[in-house]
Structure formats: C-alpha cells, structure tokens
Biotite code that builds the C-alpha atoms (Angstrom):
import biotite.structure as struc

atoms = struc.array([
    struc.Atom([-12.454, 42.417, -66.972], chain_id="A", res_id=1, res_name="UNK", atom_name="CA", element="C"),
    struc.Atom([-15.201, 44.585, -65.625], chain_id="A", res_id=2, res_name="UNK", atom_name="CA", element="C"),
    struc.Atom([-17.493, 41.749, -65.238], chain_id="A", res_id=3, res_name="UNK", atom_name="CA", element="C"),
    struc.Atom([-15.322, 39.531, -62.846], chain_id="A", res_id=4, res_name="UNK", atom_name="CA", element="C"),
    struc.Atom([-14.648, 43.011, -61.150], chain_id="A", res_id=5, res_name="UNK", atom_name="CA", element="C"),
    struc.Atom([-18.393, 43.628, -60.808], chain_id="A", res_id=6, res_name="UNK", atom_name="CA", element="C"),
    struc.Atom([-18.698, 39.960, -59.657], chain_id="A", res_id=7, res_name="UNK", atom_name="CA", element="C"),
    struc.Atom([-15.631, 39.935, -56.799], chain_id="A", res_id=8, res_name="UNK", atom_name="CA", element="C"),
    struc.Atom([-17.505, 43.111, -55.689], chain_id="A", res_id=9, res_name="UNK", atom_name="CA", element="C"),
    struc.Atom([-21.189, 41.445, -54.976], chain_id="A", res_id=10, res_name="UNK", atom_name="CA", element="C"),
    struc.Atom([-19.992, 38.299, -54.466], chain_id="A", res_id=11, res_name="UNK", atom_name="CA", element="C"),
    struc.Atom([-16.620, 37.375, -52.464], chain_id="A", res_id=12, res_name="UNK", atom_name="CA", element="C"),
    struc.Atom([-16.183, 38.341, -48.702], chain_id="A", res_id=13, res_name="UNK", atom_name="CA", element="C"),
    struc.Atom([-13.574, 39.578, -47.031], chain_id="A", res_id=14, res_name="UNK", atom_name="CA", element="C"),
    struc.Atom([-12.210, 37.345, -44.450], chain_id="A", res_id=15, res_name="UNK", atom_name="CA", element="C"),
    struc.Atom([-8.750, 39.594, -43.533], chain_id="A", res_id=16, res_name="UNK", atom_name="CA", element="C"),
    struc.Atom([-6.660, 42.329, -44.607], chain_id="A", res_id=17, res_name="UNK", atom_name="CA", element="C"),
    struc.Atom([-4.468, 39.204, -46.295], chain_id="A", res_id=18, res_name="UNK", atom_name="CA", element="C"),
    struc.Atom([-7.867, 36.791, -47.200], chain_id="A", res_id=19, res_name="UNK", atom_name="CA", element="C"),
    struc.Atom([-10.701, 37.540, -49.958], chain_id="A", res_id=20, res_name="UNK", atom_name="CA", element="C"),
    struc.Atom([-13.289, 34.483, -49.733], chain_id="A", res_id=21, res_name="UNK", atom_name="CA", element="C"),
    struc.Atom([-14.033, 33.909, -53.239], chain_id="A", res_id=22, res_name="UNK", atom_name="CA", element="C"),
    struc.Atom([-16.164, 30.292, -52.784], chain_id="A", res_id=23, res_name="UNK", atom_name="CA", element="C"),
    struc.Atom([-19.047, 31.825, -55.671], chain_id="A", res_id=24, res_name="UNK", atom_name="CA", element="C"),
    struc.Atom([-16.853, 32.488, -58.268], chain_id="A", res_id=25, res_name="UNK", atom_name="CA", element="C"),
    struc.Atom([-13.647, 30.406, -58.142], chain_id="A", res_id=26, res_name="UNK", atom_name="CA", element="C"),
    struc.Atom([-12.925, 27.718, -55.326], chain_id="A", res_id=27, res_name="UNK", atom_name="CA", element="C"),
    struc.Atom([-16.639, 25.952, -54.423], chain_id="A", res_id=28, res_name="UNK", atom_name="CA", element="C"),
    struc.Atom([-18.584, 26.830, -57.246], chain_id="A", res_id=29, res_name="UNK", atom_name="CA", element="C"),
    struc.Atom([-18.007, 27.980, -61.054], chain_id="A", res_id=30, res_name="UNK", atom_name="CA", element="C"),
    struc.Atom([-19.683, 29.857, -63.120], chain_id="A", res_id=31, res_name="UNK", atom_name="CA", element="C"),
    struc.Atom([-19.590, 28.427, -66.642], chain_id="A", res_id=32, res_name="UNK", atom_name="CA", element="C"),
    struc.Atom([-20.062, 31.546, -68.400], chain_id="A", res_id=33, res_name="UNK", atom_name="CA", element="C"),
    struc.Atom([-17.607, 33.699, -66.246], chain_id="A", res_id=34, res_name="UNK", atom_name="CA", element="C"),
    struc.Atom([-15.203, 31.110, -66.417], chain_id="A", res_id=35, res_name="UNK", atom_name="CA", element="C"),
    struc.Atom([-15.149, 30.622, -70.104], chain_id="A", res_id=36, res_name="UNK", atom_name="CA", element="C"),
    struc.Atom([-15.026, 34.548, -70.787], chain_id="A", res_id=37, res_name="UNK", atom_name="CA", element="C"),
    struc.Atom([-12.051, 34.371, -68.552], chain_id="A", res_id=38, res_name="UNK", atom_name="CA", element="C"),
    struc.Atom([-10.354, 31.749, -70.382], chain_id="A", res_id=39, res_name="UNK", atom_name="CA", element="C"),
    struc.Atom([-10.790, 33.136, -73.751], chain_id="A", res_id=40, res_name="UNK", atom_name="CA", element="C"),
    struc.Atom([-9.341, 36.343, -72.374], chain_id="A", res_id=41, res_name="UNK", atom_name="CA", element="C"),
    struc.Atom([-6.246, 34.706, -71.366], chain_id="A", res_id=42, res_name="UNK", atom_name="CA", element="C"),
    struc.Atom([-6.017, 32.553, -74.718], chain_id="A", res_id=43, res_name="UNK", atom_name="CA", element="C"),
    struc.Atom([-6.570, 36.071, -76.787], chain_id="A", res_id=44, res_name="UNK", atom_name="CA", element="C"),
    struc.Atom([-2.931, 37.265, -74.015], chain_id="A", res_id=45, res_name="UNK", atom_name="CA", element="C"),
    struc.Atom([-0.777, 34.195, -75.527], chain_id="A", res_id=46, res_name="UNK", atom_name="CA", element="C"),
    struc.Atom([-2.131, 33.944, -79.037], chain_id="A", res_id=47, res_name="UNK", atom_name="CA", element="C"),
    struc.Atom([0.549, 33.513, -81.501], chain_id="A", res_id=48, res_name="UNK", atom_name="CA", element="C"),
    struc.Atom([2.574, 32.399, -77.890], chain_id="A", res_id=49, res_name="UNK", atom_name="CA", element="C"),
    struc.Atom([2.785, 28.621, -79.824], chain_id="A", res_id=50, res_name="UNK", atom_name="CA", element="C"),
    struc.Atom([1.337, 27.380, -76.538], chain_id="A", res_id=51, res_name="UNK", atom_name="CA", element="C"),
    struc.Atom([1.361, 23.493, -76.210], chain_id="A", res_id=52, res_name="UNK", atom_name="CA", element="C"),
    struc.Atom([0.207, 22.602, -72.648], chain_id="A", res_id=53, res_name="UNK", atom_name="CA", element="C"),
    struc.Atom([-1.430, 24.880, -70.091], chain_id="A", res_id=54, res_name="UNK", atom_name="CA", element="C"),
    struc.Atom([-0.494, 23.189, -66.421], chain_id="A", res_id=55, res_name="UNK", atom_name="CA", element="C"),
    struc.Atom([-2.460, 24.685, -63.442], chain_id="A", res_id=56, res_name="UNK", atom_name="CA", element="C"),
    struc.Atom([-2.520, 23.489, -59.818], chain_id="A", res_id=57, res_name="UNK", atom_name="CA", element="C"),
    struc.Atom([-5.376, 21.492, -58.510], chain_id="A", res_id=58, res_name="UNK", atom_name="CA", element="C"),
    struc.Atom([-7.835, 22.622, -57.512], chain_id="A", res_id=59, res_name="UNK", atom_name="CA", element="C"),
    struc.Atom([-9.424, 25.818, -57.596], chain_id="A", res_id=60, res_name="UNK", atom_name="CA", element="C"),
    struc.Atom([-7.621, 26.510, -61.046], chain_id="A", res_id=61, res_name="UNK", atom_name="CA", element="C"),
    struc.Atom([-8.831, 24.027, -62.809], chain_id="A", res_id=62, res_name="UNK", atom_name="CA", element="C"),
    struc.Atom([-11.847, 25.572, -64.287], chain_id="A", res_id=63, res_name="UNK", atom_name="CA", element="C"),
    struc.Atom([-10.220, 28.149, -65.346], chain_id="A", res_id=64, res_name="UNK", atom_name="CA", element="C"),
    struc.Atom([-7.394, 26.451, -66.962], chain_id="A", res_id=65, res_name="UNK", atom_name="CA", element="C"),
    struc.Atom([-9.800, 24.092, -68.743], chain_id="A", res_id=66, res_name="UNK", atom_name="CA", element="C"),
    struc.Atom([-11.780, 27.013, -70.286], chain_id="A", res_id=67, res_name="UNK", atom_name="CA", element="C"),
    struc.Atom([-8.394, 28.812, -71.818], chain_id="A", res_id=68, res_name="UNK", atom_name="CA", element="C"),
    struc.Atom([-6.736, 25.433, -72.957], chain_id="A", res_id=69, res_name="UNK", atom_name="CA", element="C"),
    struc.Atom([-10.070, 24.913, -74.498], chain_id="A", res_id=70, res_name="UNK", atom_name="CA", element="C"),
    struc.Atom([-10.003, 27.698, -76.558], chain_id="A", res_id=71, res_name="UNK", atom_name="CA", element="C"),
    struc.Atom([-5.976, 27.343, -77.186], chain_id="A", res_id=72, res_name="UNK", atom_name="CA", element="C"),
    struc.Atom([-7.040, 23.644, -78.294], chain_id="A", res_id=73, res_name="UNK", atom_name="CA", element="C"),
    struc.Atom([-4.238, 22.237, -76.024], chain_id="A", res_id=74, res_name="UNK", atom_name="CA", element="C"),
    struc.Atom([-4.533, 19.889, -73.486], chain_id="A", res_id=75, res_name="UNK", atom_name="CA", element="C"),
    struc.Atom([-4.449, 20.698, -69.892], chain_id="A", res_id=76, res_name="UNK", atom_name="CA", element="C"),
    struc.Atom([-2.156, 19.378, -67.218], chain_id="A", res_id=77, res_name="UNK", atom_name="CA", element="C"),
    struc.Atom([-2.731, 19.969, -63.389], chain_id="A", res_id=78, res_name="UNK", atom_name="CA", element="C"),
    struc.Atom([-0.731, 19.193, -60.703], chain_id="A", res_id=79, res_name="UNK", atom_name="CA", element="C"),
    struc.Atom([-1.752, 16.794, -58.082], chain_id="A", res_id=80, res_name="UNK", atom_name="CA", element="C"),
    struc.Atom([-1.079, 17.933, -54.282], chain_id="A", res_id=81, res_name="UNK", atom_name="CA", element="C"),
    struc.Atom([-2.440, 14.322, -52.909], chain_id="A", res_id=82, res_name="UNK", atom_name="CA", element="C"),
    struc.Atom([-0.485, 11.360, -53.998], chain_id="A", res_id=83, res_name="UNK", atom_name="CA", element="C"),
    struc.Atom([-2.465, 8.643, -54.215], chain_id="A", res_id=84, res_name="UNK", atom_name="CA", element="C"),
    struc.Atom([-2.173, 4.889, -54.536], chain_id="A", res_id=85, res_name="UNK", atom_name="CA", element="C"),
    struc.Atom([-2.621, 5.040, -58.865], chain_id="A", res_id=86, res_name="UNK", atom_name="CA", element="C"),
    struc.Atom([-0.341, 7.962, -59.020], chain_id="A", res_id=87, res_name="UNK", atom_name="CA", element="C"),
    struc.Atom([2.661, 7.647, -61.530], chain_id="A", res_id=88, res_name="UNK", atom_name="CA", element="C"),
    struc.Atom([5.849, 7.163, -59.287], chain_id="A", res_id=89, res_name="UNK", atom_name="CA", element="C"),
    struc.Atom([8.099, 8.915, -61.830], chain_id="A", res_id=90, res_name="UNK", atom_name="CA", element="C"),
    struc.Atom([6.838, 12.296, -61.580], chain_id="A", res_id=91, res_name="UNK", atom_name="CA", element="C"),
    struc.Atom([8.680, 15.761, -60.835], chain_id="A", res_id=92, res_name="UNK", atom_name="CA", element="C"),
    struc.Atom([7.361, 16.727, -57.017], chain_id="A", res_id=93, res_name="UNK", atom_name="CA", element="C"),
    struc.Atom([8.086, 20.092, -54.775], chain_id="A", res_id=94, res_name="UNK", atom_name="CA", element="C"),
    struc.Atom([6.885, 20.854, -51.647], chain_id="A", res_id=95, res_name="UNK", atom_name="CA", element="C"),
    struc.Atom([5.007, 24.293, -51.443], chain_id="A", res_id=96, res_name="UNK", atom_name="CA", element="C"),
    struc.Atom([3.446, 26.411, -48.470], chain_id="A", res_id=97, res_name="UNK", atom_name="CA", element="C"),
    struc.Atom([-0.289, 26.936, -49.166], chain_id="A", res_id=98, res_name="UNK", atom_name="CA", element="C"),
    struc.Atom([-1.119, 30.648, -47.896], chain_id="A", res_id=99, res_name="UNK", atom_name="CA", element="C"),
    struc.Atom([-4.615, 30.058, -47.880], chain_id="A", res_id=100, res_name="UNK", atom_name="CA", element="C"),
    struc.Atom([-4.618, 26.406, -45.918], chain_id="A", res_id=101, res_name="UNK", atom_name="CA", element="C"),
    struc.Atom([-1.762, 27.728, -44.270], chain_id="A", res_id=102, res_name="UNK", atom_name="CA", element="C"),
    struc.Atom([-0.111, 24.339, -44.984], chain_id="A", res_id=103, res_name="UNK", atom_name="CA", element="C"),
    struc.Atom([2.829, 22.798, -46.755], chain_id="A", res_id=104, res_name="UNK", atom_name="CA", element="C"),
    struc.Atom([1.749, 19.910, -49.474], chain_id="A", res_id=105, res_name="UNK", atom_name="CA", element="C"),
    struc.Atom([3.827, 18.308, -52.054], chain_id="A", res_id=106, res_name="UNK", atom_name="CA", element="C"),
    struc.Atom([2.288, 18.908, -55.855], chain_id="A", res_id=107, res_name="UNK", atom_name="CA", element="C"),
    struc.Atom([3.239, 16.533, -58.440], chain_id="A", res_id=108, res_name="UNK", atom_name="CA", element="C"),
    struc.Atom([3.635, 16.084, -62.205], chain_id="A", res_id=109, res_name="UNK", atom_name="CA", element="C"),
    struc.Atom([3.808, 12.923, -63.755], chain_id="A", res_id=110, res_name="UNK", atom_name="CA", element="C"),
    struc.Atom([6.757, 12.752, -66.470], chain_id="A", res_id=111, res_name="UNK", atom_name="CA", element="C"),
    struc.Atom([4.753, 11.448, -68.775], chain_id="A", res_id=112, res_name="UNK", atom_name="CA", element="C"),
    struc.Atom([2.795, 14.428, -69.608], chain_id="A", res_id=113, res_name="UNK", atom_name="CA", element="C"),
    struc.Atom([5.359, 17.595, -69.244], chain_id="A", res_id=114, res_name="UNK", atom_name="CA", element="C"),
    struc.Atom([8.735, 17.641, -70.989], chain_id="A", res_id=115, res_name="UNK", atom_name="CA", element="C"),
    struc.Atom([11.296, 18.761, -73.264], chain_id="A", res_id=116, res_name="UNK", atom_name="CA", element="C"),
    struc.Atom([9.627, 20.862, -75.990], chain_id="A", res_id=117, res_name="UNK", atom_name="CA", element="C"),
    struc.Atom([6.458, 21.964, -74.249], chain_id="A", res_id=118, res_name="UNK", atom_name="CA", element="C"),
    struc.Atom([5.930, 25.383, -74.102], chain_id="A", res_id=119, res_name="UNK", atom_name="CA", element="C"),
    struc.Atom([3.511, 26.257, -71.402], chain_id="A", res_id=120, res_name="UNK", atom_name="CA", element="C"),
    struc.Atom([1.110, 28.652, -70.006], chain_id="A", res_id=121, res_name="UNK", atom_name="CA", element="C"),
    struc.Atom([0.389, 27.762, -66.201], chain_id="A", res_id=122, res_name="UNK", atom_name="CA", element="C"),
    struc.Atom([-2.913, 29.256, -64.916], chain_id="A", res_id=123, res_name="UNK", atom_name="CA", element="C"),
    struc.Atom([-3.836, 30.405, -61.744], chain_id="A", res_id=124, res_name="UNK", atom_name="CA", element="C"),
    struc.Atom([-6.874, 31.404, -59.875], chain_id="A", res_id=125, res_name="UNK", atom_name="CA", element="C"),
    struc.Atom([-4.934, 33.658, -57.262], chain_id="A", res_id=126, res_name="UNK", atom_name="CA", element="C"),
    struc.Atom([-1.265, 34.696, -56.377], chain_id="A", res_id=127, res_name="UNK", atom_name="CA", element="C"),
    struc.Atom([-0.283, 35.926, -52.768], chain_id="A", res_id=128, res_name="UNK", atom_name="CA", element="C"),
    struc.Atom([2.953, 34.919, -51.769], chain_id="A", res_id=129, res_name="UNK", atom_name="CA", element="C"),
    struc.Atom([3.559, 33.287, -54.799], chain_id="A", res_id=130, res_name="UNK", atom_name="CA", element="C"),
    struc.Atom([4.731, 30.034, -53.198], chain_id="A", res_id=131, res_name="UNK", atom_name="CA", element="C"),
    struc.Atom([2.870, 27.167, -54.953], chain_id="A", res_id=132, res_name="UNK", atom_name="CA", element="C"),
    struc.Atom([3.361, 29.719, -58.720], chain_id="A", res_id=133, res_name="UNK", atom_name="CA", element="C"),
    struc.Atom([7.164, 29.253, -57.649], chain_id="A", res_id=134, res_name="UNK", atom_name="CA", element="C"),
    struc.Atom([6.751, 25.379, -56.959], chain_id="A", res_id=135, res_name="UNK", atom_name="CA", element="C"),
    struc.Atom([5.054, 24.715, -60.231], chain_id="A", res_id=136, res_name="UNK", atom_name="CA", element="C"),
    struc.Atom([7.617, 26.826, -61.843], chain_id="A", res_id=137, res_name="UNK", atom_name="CA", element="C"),
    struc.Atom([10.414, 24.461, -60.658], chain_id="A", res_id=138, res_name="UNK", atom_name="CA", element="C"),
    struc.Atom([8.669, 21.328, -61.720], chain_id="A", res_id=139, res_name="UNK", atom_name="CA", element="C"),
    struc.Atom([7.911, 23.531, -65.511], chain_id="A", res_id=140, res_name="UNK", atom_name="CA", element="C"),
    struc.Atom([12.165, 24.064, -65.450], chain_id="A", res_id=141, res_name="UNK", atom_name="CA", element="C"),
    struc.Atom([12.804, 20.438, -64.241], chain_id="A", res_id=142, res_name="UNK", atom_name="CA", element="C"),
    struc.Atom([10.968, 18.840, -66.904], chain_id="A", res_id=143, res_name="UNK", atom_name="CA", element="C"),
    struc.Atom([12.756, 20.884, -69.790], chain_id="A", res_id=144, res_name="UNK", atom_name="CA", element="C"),
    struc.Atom([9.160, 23.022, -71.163], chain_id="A", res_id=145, res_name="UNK", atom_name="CA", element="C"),
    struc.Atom([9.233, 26.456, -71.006], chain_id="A", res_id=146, res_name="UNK", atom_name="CA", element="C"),
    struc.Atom([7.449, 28.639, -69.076], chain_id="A", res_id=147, res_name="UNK", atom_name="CA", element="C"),
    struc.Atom([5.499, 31.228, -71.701], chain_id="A", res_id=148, res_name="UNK", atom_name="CA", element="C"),
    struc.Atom([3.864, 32.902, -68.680], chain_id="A", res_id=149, res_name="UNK", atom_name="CA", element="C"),
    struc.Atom([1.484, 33.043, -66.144], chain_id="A", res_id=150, res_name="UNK", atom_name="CA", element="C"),
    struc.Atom([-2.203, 33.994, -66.654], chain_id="A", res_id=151, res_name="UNK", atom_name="CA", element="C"),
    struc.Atom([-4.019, 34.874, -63.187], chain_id="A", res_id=152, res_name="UNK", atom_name="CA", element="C"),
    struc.Atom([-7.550, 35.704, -62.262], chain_id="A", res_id=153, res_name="UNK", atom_name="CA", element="C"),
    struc.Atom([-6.614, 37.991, -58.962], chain_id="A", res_id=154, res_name="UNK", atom_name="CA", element="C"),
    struc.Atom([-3.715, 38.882, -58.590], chain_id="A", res_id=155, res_name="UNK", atom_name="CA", element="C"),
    struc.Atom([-3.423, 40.675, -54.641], chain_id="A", res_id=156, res_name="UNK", atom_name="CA", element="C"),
    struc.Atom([-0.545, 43.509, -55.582], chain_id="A", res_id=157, res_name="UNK", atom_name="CA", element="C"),
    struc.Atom([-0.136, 44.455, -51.636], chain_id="A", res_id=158, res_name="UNK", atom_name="CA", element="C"),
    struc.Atom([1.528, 40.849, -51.199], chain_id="A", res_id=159, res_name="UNK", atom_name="CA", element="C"),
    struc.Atom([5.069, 40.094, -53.385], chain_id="A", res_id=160, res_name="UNK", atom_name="CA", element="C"),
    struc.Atom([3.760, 37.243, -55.270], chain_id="A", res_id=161, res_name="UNK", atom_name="CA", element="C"),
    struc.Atom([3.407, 38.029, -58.500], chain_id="A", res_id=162, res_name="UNK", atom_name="CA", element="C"),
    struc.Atom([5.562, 40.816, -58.307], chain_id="A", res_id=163, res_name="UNK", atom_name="CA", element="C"),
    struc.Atom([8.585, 38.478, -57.216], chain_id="A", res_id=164, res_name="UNK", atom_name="CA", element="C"),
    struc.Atom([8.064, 36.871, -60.670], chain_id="A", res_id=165, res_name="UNK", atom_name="CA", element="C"),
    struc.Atom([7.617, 39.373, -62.593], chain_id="A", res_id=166, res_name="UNK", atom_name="CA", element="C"),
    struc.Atom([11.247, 40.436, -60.878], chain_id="A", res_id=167, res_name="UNK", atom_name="CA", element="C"),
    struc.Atom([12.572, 37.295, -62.273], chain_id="A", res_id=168, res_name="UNK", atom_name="CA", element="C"),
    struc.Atom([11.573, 37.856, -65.800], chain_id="A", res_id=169, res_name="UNK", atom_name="CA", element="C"),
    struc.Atom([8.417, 35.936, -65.691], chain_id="A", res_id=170, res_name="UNK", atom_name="CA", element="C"),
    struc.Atom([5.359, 37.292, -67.439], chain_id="A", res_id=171, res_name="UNK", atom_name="CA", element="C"),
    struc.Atom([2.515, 37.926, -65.650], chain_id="A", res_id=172, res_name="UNK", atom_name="CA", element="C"),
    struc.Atom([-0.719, 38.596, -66.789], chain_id="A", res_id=173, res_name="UNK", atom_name="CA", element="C"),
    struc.Atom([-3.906, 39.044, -64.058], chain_id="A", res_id=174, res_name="UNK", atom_name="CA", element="C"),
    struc.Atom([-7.243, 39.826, -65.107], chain_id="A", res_id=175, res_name="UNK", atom_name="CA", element="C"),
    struc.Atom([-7.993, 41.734, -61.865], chain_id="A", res_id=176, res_name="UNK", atom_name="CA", element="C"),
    struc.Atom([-5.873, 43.022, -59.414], chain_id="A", res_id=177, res_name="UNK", atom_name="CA", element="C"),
    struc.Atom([-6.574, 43.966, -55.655], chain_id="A", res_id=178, res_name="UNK", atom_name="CA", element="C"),
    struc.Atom([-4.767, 46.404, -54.075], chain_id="A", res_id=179, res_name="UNK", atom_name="CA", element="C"),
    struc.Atom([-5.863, 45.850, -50.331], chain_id="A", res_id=180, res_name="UNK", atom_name="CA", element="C"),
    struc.Atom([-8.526, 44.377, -48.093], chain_id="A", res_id=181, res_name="UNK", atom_name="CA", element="C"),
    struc.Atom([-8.028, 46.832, -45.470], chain_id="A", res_id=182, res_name="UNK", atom_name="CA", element="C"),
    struc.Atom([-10.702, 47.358, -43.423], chain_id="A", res_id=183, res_name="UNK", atom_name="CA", element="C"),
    struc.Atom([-13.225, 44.989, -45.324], chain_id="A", res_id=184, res_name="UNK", atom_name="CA", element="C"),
    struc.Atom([-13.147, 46.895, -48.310], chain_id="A", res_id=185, res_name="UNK", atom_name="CA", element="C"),
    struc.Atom([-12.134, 45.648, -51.355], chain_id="A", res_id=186, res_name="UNK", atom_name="CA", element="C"),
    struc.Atom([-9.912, 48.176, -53.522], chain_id="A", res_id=187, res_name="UNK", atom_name="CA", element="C"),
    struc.Atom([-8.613, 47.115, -56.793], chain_id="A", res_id=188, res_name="UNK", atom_name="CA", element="C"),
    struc.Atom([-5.261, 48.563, -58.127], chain_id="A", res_id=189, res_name="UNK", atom_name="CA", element="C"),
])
C-alpha cells in the first residue's frame, strides 16, 4: 500500500531504533478513509478464506479490524486487556507482555462469542515481538476456531515477531513492512 507508506513517512515519528510513534494514523487518531482502504485490502487477502469472525486486540486494532470485517460482512470480536466489573467470567484469558507499554496485561475472550467452528482472521495494527499475536493465538486454539491468518498493518521485519509465526506455519500478511529505525530513519523492507 503506497498510500499508508506515503502516510508512515510524513506522519509517524521515530521514537527508537525498536519504537515508530504512529498516534496520526493508527493508535490516537484514525483516518476513516485510510482505514477502510486498509481493511478492504485485507478482506480482498482472505476472500474465498470462508472467514466467520475477525478477533483483534483492543485497542489500537480495532479500527482496522472493524473496516475489514465490514467488508467480509462478519462480525468482529476484540479482546479485552481490562477486566471489568460486567465482564463475562467464563472467558478464555492469557497473560501477554506489551512491547510498546512495556507491560504484562491479561487479554480476554468471552466464550460466548469464539468457538468451535469459527474460522478466523485476527487483525493487527503492529507486530514486534509478537507476544500479544502469540497470546491471542492461544485463546483462537483454546476455543476450538481456527486461525485463517493474520492480517497486519506494519509489520517491523528487524524484530522476530511475525517471522516467529510465520516459522510456525501461520500466515502472515502485512501491508507495510519496516526494515529498521536506525538512526531516525525509517526504511521499509
């Protein structure tokens, strides 16, 4: 996608060689348009995939997910990293590192919604490490769906995230991908 590539480029900041800032496109404010080009790109990737759920993580993917299981016409699941005092106490839960909070939090599923027969796509807005992608993956296996693949907006190659998966058999598709931050520049792969 040339246009997100154009957009990372004018708009996202470099915090580290590890950390792109991307609060203008993806985690503080959306942009509609973007964000529904970018779903229909990754519904076009798993058309014909007999997708029945696409299950993101809150928050940042959320958007994104909710443009491309608009235009699968599926619903979309996310999982919850707060519990709170209305949340469903049956639900599938893993505890996952957050690279970018550098934090661990718990993310949740109720049962209700994700189960045997589901086949899903989970979206993501980045993969580093890889860590919550492998949590959510658990919870996917748990539950008895099946994991069609993983659609993400950045992927950052120089860190074993997505690569890890893609070790494991998982299908990965990423719209963009950054192969370093070095220095403040941004290179793509």
């Amino acid at each position: 996608m040339e246009t997100l590539k154009k957009r990372i480029l004018q708009e996202a900041s470099v915090i580290s060689s590890d950390v792109l800032r991307l609060d203008a496109l993806l985690n503080h404010q959306v942009d509609p348009v973007l964000t529904t080009e970018m779903g229909q790109q990754f519904a076009r990737l798993y058309e014909g995939e007999k997708i029945t759920k696409v299950v993101t993580l809150e928050s940042s993917g959320i958007p994104i997910a909710f443009a491309t299981a608009q235009a699968l016409g599926v619903p979309l699941l996310f999982a919850r990293r707060k519990k709170t005092l209305i949340a469903d106490p049956e639900s599938y839960c893993e505890r996952v590192p957050s690279f970018t909070q550098g934090i661990v939090t718990d993310i949740m599923v109720s049962k209700k919604f994700l189960h045997d027969g589901d086949r899903v796509l989970f979206i993501d807005d980045i993969i580093a490490n890889g860590d919550a992608a492998r949590g959510l993956i658990k919870i996917i296996k748990r539950s008895g769906a099946e994991l069609a693949g993983i659609g993400v907006v950045i992927e950052k190659t120089f860190q074993s995230g997505a690569r890890t998966l893609r070790e494991q058999g998982i299908r990965v598709d990423s719209l963009v991908k950054i192969a370093s931050l070095d220095n403040g520049t941004i290179t793509f792969a």
